[in-house]
C-alpha positions as CSV (number, residue, x, y, z in Angstrom):
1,X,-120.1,-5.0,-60.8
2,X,-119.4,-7.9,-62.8
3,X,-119.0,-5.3,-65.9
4,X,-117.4,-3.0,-64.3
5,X,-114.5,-5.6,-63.1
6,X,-114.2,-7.0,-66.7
7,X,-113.3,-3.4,-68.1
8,X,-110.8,-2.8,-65.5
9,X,-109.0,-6.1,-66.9
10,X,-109.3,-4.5,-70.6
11,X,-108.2,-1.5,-69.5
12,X,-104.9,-2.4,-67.4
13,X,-103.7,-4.8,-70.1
14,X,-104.4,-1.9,-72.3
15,X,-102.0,0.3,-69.7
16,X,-99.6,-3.0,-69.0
17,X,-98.8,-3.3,-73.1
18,X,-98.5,0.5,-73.6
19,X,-95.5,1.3,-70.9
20,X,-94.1,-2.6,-70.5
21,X,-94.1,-3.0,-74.8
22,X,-91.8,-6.0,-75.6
23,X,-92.2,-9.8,-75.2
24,X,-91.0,-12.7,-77.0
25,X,-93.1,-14.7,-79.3
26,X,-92.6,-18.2,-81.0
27,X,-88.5,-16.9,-80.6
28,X,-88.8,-14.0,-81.9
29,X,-88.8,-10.1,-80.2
30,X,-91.2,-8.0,-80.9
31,X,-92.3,-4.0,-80.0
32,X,-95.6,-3.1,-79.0
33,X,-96.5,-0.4,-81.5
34,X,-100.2,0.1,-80.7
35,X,-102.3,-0.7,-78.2
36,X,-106.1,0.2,-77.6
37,X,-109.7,-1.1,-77.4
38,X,-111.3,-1.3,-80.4
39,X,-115.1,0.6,-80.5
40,X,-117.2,0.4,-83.2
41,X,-120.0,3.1,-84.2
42,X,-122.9,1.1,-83.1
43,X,-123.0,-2.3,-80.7
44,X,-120.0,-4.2,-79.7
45,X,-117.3,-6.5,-81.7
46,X,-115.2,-9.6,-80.1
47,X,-111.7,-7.9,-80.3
48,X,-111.7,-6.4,-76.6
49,X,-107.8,-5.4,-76.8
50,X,-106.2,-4.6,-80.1
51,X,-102.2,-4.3,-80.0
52,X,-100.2,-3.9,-83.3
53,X,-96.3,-5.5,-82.8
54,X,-93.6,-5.6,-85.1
55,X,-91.1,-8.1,-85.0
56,X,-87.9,-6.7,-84.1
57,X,-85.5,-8.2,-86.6
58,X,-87.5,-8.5,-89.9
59,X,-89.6,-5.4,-89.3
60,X,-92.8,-7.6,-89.5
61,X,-95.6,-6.3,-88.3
62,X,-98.2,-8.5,-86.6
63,X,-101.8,-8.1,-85.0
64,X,-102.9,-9.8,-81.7
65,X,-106.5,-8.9,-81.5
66,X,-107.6,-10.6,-78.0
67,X,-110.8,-11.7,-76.9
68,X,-110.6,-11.9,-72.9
69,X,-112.5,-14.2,-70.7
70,X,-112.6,-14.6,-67.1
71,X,-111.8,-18.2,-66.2
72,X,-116.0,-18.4,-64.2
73,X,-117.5,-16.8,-67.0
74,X,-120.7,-18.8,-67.8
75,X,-122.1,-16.2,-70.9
76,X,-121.2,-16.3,-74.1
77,X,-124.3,-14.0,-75.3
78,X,-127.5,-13.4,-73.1
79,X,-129.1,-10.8,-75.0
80,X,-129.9,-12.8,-78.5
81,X,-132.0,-11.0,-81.4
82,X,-132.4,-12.7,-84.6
83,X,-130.0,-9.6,-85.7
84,X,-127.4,-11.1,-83.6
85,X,-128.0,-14.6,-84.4
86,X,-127.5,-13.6,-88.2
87,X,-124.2,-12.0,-87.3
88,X,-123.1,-14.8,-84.9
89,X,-124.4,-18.0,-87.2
90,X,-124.8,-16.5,-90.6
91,X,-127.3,-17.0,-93.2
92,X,-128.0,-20.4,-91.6
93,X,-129.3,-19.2,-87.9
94,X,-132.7,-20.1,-87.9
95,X,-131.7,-23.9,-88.9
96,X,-128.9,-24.0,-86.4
97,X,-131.9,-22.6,-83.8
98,X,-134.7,-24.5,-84.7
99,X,-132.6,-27.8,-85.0
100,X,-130.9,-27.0,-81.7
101,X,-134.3,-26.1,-79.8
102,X,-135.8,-29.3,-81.2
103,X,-133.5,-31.6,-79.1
104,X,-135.5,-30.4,-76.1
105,X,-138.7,-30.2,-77.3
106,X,-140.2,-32.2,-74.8
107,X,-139.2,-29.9,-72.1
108,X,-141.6,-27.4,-74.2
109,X,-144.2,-29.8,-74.5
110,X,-144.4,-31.2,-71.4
111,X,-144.0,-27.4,-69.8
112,X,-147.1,-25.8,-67.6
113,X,-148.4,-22.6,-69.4
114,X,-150.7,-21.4,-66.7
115,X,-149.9,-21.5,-62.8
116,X,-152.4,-20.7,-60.5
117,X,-150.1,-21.5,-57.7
118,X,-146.2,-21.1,-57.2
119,X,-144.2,-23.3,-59.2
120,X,-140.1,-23.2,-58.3
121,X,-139.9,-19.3,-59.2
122,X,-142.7,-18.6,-61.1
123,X,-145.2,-16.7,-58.9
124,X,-148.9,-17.9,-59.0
125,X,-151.3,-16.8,-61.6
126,X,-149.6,-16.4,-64.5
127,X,-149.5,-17.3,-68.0
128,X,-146.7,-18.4,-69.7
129,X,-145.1,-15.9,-72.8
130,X,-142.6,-17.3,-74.4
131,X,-138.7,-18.5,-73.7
132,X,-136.1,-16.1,-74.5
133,X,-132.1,-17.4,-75.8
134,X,-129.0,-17.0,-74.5
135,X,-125.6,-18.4,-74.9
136,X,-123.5,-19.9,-72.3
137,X,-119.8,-22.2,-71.6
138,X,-121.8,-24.6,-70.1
139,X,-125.7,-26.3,-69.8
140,X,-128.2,-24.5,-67.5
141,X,-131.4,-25.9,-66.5
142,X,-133.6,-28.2,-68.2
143,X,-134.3,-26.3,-71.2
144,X,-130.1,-26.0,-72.6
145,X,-128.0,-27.9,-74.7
146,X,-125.4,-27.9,-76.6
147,X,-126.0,-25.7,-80.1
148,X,-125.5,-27.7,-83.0
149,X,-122.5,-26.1,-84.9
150,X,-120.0,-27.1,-87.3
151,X,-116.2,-26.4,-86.7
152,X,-116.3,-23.5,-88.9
153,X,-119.4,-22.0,-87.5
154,X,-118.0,-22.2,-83.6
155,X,-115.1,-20.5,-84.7
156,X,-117.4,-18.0,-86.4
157,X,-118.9,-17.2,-83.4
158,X,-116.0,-16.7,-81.2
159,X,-114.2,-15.1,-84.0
160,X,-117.0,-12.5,-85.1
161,X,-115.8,-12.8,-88.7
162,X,-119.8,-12.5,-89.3
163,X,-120.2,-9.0,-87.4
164,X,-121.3,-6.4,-89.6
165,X,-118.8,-4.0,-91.1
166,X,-119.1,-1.1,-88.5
167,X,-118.1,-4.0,-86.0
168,X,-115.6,-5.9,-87.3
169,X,-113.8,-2.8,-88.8
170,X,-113.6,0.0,-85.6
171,X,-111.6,2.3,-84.4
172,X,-108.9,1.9,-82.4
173,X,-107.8,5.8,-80.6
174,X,-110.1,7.2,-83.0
175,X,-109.1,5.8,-86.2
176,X,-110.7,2.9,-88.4
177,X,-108.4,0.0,-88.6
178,X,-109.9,-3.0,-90.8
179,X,-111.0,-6.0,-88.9
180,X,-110.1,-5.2,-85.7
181,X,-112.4,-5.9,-84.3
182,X,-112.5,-10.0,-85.4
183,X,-111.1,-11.8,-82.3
184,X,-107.8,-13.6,-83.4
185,X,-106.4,-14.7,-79.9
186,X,-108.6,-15.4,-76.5
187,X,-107.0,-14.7,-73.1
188,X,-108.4,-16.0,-70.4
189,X,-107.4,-14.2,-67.2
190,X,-109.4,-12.4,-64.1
191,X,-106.9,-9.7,-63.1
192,X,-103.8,-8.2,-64.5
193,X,-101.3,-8.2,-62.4
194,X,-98.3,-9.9,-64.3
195,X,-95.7,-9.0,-67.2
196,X,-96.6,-8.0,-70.7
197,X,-94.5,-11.5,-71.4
198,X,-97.1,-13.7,-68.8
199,X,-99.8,-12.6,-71.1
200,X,-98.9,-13.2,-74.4
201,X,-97.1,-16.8,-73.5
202,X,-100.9,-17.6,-72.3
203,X,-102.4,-16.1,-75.5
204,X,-104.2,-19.3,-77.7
205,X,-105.3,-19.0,-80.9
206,X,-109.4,-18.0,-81.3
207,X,-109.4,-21.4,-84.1
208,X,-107.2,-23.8,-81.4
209,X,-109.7,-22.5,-78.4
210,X,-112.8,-23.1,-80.9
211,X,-112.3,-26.3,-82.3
212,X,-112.1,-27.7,-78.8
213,X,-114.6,-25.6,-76.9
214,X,-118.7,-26.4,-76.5
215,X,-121.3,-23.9,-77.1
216,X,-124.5,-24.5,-75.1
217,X,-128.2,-22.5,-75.3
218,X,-130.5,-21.8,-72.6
219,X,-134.3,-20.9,-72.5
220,X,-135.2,-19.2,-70.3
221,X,-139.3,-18.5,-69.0
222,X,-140.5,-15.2,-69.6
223,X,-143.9,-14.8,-68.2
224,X,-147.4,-12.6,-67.5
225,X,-147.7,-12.3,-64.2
226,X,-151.5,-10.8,-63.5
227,X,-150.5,-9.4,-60.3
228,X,-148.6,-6.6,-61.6
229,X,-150.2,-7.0,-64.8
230,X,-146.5,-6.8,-66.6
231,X,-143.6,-9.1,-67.8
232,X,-140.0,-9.1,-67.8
233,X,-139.1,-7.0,-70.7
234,X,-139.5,-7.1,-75.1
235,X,-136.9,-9.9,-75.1
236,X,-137.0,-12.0,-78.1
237,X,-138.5,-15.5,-78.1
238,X,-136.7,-19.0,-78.9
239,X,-140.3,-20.3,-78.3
240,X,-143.1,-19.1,-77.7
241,X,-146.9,-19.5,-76.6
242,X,-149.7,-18.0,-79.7
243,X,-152.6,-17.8,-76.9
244,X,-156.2,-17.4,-78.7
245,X,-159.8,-18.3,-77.9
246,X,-162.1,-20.9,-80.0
247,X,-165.3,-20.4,-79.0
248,X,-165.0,-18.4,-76.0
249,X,-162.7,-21.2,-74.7
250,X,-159.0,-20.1,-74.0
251,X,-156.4,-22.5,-76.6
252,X,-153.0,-22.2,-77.2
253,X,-150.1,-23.3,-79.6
254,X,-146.6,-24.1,-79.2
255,X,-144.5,-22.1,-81.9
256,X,-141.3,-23.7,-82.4
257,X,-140.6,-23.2,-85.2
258,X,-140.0,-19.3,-85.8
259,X,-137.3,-18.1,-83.4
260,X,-136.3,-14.7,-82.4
261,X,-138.9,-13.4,-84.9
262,X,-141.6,-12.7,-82.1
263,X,-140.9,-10.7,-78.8
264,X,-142.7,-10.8,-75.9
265,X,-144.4,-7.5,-76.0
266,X,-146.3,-9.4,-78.8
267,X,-147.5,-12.2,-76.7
268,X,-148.2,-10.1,-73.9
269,X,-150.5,-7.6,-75.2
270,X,-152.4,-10.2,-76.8
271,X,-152.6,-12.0,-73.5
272,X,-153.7,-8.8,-71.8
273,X,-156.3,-8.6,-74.7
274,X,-158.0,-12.3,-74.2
275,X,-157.7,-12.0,-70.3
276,X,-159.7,-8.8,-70.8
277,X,-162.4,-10.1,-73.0
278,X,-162.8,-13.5,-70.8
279,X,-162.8,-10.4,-67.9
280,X,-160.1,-12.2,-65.6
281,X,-158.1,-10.5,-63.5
282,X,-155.3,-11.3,-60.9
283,X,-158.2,-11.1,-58.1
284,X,-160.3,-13.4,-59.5
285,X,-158.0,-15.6,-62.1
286,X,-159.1,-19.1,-60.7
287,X,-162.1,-18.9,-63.0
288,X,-159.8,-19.3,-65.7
289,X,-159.6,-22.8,-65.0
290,X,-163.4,-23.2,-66.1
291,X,-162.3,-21.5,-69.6
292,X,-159.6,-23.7,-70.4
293,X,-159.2,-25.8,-73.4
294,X,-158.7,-29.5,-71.8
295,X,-154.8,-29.5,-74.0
296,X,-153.7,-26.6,-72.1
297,X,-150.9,-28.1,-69.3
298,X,-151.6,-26.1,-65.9
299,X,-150.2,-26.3,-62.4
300,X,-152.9,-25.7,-59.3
């Protein structure tokens, strides 16, 4: 719903600027020329409304290519691979992750990995994967912060001057137009249902909205839960928990220092693996506890 609300908003302003095509800007006219969403071949880019104007009296034309945001939106990214982190952070990601992720370390540490009884909303008997990354406006939960970023690599990240070619150069009505799809404004609005001028006097520069804006990070549990024998989905891990046995007794380490390189599948199967040679199953799981390396943090 929430989706299908925010494309609505991209598509009216889209129809607003196409039939309502002149505003004034910093005193000066201009003519809406163009007007479209910007699509690249593969994935998404941060332009979500492209519109080319040219300034009545000097014939100067001038892009507006608007990132939107509705004015409750908490996510920034909640799908993060260590693909995207490259193209949102640059060459530097894993740094700006692992230095981030170590400020809350002790929320890690100090974590349960097993639960042999409910704990908040993790169901009982199950073993803890891993911690998969998002991006949000604001902190959530005990395991969030704020990402550690430098001016330029905020704006960066709202900008998408990182995206990879087929993103930041995509179509617009079916033909390529370079670096459209690099966010140069932000508007943030819920509905459209104002003038063409209402929108583009609350435009702000993507730098101006940057510089002053915080990023935050949250991880978020993913975990194997032995009654249905499954977890929730390949996602890729922030942190995560390299389960093994020494000498027949169940161990573990906390990896936090590799992020987005694993996914949970990974950690799963291998879980499944060592459940199955210790034979432990949902229906008899408590005898786990007897198997247990006495550094392993569980909640009975």
């Amino acid at each position: 719903m929430v989706l299908k609300n925010f494309g609505k908003i991209e598509q009216d302003l889209i129809e607003l600027f196409t039939y309502s095509d002149n505003f004034i800007l910093d005193n000066n006219k201009y003519h809406i020329i163009k007007a479209g969403k910007p699509r690249p071949s593969l994935g998404e880019c941060k332009t979500d409304v492209y519109v080319l104007a040219v300034q009545a009296k000097k014939n100067i034309k001038k892009e507006f290519k608007i990132s939107i945001k509705k004015s409750n939106a908490d996510f920034l990214e909640n799908k993060i691979s260590n693909e995207r982190a490259i193209e949102l952070f640059g060459s530097d990601s894993d740094k700006i992750l692992s230095d981030s992720i170590s400020l809350i370390k002790n929320s890690f540490i100090n974590d349960y990995y097993i639960n042999f009884e409910k704990y908040k909303k993790t169901e009982k008997n199950c073993l803890k994967i891993g911690w998969k990354f998002e991006l949000l406006n604001k902190k959530s939960g005990e395991k969030s912060g704020e990402l550690q970023l430098t001016d330029t690599q905020k704006l960066e990240v709202f900008s998408g001057s990182n995206l990879s070619d087929e993103k930041k150069h995509s179509k617009i009505n079916n033909k390529v137009i370079k670096n459209s799809g690099v966010a140069s404004h932000i508007l943030i609005v819920d509905k459209i249902d104002k003038t063409t001028q209402f929108y583009f006097d609350k435009l702000e520069s993507i730098e101006s909205y940057a510089l002053k804006s915080k990023i935050f990070f949250a991880c978020k549990a993913i975990n194997y839960r032995s009654s249905k024998d499954k977890w929730d989905g390949n996602r890729p891990l922030a942190v995560y928990v390299n389960w093994k046995l020494k000498n027949n007794i169940l161990d573990c380490d906390l990896i936090m220092n590799n992020p987005l390189k694993v996914k949970a599948n990974q950690v799963g199967e291998n879980i499944r693996k060592i459940l199955c040679d210790l034979r432990i199953s949902y229906n008899n799981f408590n005898i786990l506890k007897k198997q247990l390396s006495e550094k392993i943090k569980y909640f009975q």
